[in-house]
DRENDO-1510 file (C-alpha; in Angstrom, 1 decimal, always signed):
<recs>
REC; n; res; u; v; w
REC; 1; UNK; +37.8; +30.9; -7.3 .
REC; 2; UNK; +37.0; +28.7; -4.6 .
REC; 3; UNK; +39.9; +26.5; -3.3 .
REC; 4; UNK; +40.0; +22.6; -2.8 .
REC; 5; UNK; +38.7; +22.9; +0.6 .
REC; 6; UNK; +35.7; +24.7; -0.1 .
REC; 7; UNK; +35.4; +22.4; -3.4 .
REC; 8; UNK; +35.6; +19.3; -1.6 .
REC; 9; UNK; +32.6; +20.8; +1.1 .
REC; 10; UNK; +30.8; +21.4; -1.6 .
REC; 11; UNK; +30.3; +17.9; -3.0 .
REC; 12; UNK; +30.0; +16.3; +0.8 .
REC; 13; UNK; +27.0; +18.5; +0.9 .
REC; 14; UNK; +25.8; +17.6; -2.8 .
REC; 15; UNK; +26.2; +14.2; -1.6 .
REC; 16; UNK; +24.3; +14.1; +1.5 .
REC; 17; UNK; +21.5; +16.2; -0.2 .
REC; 18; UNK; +21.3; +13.9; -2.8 .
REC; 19; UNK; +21.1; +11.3; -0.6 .
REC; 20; UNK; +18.4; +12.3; +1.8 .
REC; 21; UNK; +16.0; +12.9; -1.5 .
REC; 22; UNK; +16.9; +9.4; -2.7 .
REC; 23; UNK; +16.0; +8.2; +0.8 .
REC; 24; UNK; +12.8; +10.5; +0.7 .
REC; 25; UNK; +11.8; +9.1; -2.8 .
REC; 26; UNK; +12.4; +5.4; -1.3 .
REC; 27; UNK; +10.3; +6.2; +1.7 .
REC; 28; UNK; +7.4; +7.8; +0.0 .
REC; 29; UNK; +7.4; +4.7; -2.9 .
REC; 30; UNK; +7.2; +2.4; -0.1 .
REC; 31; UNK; +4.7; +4.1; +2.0 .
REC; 32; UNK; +2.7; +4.1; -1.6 .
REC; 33; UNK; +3.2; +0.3; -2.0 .
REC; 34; UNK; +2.9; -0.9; +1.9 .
REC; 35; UNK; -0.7; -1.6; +1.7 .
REC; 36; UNK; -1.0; -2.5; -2.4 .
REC; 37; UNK; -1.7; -5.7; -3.7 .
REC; 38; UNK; +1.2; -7.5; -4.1 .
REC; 39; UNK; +0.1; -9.5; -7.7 .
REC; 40; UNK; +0.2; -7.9; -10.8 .
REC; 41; UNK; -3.2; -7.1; -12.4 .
REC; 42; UNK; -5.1; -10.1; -13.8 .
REC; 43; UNK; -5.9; -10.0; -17.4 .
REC; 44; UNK; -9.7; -10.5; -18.2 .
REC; 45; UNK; -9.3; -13.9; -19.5 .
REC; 46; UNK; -8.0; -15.2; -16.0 .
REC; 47; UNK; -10.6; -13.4; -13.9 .
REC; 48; UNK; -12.9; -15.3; -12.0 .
REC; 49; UNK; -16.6; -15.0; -13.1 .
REC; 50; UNK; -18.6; -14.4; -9.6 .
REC; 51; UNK; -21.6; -13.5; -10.9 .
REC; 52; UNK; -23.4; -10.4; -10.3 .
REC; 53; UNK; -21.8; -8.0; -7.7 .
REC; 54; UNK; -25.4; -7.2; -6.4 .
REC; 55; UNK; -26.4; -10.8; -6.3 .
REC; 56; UNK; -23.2; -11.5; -4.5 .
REC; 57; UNK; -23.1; -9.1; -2.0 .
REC; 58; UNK; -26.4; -11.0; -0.4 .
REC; 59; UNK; -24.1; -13.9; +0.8 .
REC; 60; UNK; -21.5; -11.8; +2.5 .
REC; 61; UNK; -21.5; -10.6; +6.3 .
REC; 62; UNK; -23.9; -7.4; +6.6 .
REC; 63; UNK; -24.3; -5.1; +9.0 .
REC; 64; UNK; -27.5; -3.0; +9.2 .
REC; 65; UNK; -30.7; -3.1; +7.5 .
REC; 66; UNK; -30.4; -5.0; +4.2 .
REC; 67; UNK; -33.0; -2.7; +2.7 .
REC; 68; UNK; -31.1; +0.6; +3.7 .
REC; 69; UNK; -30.9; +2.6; +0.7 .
REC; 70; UNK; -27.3; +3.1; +1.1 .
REC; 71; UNK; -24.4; +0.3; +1.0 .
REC; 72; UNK; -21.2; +0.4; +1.6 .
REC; 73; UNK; -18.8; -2.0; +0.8 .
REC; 74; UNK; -15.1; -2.6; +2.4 .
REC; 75; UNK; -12.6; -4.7; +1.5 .
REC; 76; UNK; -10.6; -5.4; +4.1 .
REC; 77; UNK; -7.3; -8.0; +5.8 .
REC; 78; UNK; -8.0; -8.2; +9.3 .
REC; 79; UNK; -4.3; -7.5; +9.8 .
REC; 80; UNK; -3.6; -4.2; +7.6 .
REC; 81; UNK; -3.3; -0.8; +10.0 .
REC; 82; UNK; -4.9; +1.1; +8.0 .
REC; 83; UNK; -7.6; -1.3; +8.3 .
REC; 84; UNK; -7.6; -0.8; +12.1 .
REC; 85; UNK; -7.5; +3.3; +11.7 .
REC; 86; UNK; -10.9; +3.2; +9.6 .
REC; 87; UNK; -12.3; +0.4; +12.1 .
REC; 88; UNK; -11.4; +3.5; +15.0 .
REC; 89; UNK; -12.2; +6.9; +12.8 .
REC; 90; UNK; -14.7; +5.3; +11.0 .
REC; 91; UNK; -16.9; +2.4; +11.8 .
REC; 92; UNK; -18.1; +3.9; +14.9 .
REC; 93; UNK; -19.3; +6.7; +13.7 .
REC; 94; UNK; -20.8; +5.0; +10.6 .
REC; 95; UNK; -22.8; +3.0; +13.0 .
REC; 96; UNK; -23.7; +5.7; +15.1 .
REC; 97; UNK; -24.8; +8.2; +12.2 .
REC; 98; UNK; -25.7; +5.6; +9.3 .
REC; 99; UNK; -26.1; +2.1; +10.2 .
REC; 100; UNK; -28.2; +2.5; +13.1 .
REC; 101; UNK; -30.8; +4.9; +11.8 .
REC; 102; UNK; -31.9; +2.4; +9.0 .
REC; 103; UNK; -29.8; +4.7; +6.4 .
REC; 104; UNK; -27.1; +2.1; +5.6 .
REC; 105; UNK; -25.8; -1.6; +5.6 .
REC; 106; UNK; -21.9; -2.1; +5.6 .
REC; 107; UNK; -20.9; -4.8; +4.0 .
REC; 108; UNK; -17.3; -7.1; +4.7 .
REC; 109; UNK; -15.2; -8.7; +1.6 .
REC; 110; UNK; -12.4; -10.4; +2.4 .
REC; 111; UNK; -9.2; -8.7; +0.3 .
REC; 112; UNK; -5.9; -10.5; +2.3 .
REC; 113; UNK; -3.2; -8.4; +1.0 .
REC; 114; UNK; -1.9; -10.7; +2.3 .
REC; 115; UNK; +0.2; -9.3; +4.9 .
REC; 116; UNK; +1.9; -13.4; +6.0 .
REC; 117; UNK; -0.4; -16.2; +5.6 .
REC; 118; UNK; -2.1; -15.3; +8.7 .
REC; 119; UNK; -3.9; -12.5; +6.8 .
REC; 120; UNK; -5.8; -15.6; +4.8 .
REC; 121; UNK; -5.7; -17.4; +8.6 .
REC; 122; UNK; -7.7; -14.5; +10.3 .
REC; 123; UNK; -10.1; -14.4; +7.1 .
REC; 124; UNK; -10.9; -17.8; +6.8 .
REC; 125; UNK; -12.0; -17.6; +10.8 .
REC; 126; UNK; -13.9; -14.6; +10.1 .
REC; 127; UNK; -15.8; -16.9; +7.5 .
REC; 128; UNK; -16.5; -19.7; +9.8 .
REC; 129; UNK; -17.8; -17.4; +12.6 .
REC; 130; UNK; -20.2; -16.2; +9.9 .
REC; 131; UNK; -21.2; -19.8; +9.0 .
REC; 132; UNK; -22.2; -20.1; +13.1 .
REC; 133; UNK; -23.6; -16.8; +13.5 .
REC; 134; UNK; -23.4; -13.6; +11.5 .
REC; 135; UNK; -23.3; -11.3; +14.7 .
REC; 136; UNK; -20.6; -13.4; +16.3 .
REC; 137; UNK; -18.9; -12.6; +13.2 .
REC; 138; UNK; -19.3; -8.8; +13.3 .
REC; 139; UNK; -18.5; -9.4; +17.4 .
REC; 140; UNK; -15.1; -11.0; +15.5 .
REC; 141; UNK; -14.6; -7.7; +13.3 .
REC; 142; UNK; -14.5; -5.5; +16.3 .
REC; 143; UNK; -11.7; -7.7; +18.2 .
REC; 144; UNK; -9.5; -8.5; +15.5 .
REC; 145; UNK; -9.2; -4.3; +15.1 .
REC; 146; UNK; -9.1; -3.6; +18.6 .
REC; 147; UNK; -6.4; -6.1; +19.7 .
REC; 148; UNK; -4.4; -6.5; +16.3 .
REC; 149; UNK; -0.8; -7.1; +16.5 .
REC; 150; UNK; +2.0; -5.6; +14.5 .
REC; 151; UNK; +1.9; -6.0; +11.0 .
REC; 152; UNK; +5.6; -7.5; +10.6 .
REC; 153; UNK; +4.8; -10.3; +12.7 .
REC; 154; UNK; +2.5; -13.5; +12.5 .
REC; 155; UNK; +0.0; -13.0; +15.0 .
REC; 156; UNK; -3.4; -14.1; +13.9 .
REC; 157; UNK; -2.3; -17.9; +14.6 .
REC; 158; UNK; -5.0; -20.3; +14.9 .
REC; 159; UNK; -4.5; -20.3; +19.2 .
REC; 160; UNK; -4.4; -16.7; +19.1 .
REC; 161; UNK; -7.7; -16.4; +17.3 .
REC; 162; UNK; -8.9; -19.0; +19.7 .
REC; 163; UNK; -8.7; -16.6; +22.7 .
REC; 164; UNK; -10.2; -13.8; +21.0 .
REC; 165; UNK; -13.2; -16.0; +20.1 .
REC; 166; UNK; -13.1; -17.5; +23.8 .
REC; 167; UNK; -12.8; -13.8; +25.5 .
REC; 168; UNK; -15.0; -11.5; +23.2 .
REC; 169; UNK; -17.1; -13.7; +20.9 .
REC; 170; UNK; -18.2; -16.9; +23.0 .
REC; 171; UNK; -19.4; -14.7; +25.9 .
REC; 172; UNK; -22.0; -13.0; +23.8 .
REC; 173; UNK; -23.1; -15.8; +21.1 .
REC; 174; UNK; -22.1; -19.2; +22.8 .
REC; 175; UNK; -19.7; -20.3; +19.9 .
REC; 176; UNK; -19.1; -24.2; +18.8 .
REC; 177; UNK; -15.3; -23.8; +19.4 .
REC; 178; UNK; -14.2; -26.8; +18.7 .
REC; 179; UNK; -15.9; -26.7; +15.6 .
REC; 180; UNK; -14.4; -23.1; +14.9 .
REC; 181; UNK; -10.9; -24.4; +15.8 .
REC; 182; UNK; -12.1; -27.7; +13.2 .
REC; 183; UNK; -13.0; -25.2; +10.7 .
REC; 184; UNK; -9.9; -22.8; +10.7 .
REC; 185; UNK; -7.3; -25.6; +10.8 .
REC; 186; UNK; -9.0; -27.3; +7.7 .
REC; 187; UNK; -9.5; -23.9; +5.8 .
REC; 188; UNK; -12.9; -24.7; +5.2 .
REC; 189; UNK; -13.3; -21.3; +3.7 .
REC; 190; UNK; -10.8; -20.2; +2.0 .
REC; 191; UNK; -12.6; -20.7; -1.5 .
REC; 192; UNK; -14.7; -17.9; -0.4 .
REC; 193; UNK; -12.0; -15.9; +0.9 .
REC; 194; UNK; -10.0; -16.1; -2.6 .
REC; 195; UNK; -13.7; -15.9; -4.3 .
REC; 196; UNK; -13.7; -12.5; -2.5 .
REC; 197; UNK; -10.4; -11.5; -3.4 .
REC; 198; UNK; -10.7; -11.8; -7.4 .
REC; 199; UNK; -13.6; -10.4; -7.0 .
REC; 200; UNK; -12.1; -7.5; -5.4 .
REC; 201; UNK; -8.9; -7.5; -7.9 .
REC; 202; UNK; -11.9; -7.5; -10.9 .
REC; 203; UNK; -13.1; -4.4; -9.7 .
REC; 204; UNK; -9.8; -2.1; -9.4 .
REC; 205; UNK; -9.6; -3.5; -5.6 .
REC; 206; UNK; -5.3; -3.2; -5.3 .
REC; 207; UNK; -5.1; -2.0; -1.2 .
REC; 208; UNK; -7.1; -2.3; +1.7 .
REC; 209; UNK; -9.4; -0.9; +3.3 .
REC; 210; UNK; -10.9; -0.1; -0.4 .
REC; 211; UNK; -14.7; +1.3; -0.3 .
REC; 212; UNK; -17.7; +1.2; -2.8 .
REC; 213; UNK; -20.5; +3.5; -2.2 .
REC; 214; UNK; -23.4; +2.2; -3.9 .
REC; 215; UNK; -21.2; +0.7; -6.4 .
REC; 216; UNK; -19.2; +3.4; -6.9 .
REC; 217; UNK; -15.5; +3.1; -5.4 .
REC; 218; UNK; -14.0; +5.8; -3.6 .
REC; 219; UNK; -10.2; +7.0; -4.0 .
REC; 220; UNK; -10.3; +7.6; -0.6 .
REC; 221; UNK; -11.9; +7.7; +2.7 .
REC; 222; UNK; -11.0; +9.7; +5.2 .
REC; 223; UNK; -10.8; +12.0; +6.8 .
REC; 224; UNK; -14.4; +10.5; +8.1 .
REC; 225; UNK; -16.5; +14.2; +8.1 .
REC; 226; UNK; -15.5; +13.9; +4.4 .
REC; 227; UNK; -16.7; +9.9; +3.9 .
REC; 228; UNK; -19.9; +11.2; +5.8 .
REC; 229; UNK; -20.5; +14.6; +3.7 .
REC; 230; UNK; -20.8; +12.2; +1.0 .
REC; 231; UNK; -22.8; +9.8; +2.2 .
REC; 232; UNK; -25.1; +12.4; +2.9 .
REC; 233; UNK; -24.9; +13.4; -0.9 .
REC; 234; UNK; -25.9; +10.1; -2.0 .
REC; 235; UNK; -28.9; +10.0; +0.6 .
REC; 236; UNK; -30.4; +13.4; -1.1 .
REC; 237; UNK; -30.3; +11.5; -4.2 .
REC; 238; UNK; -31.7; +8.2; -3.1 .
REC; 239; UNK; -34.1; +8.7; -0.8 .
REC; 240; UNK; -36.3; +11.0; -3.1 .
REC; 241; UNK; -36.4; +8.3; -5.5 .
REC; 242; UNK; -37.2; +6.0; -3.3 .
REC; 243; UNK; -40.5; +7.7; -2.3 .
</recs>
């Protein structure tokens, strides 16, 4: 029979084991939930009619031909890392392999998590670059990826996206600024930002970046020689149809 010393080692070891799979379950619920929608679902009678998702996709910011016979769709807060981590592993290559042969158009909703209120700040200025230029807006895109701050902390403050607009934008498509800084601080937007988000939340949208292939959403995207194996998939299917 084991005495009291062995006994009480015994439960110091249950107890730390216990306690590092409590910790383990906590860490891997909040890893789940970091980048989910923080609302609860909406029930169909409060959900936003926004028309045809088609039709509606013809107002937002494109990028590529807007014949390709492929779309993608992202949802997206310019302030969510894992946002930033398909803008590096993804986009590029997108571009490179999709976008710039004529084979696809990428298309940008707005989905703030919201991650702080500067999540809807840093949309709403993506929305009023698009208003004075939908490359400047795409030039805005690139940016806010490349030189976003830490998620815990309000960065995307009007001044702050101010100088990205200044140093990368302005340079390239001779922005209004003052009207830019006019139409941030005034939130001239944010209708269509929130317009986009229910939209978004009506289509099973709960975490960003969240993709639709042709209408279809995908469960995941990466890594990206995945994504691209099935693009590819839906261009053999497409593409003979179309001819």
């Amino acid at each position: 029979m084991p005495d009291k010393k062995d006994r009480t080692d015994h439960v110091q070891r249950l107890t730390m084991y216990t306690g590092i799979g409590v910790l383990a379950v906590v860490l891997i619920l909040v890893a789940v939930s970091l980048f989910t929608d923080r609302d609860s679902p909406t029930s169909p009678a409060d959900q936003e009619d926004v028309g045809n998702f088609e039709e509606y996709l013809e107002t937002r910011p494109s990028l590529g031909d807007p014949n390709a016979p492929i779309t993608l769709v992202e949802f997206a807060d310019f302030k969510c890392p894992a946002c930033k981590a398909f803008h590096e592993l993804a986009f590029y290559n997108l571009r490179e392999d999709f976008i710039g042969l004529g084979k696809m158009r990428l298309v940008f909703m707005n989905f703030p998590i919201p991650l702080g209120e500067d999540s809807y700040t840093a949309a709403v200025a993506g929305e009023c670059l698009f208003r004075q230029d939908e490359r400047a807006f795409w030039a805005y895109y690139d940016a806010m990826y490349t030189y976003q701050g830490p998620e815990s902390q309000r960065w995307a403050t009007l001044s702050r996206l101010q100088e990205i607009v200044r140093d990368y934008v302005d340079p390239i498509f001779d922005i209004d600024e003052e009207d830019f800084a006019q139409c941030v601080e005034e939130e001239r937007y944010r209708d269509v930002v929130e317009r986009d988000r229910q939209l978004g939340r009506n289509l099973g949208v709960r975490g960003t970046p969240t993709l639709f292939l042709n209408g279809e959403k995908l469960d995941r995207w990466g890594p990206y020689s995945s994504l691209k194996a099935r693009i590819e998939r839906e261009l053999e299917e497409v593409e003979p149809a179309a001819q």
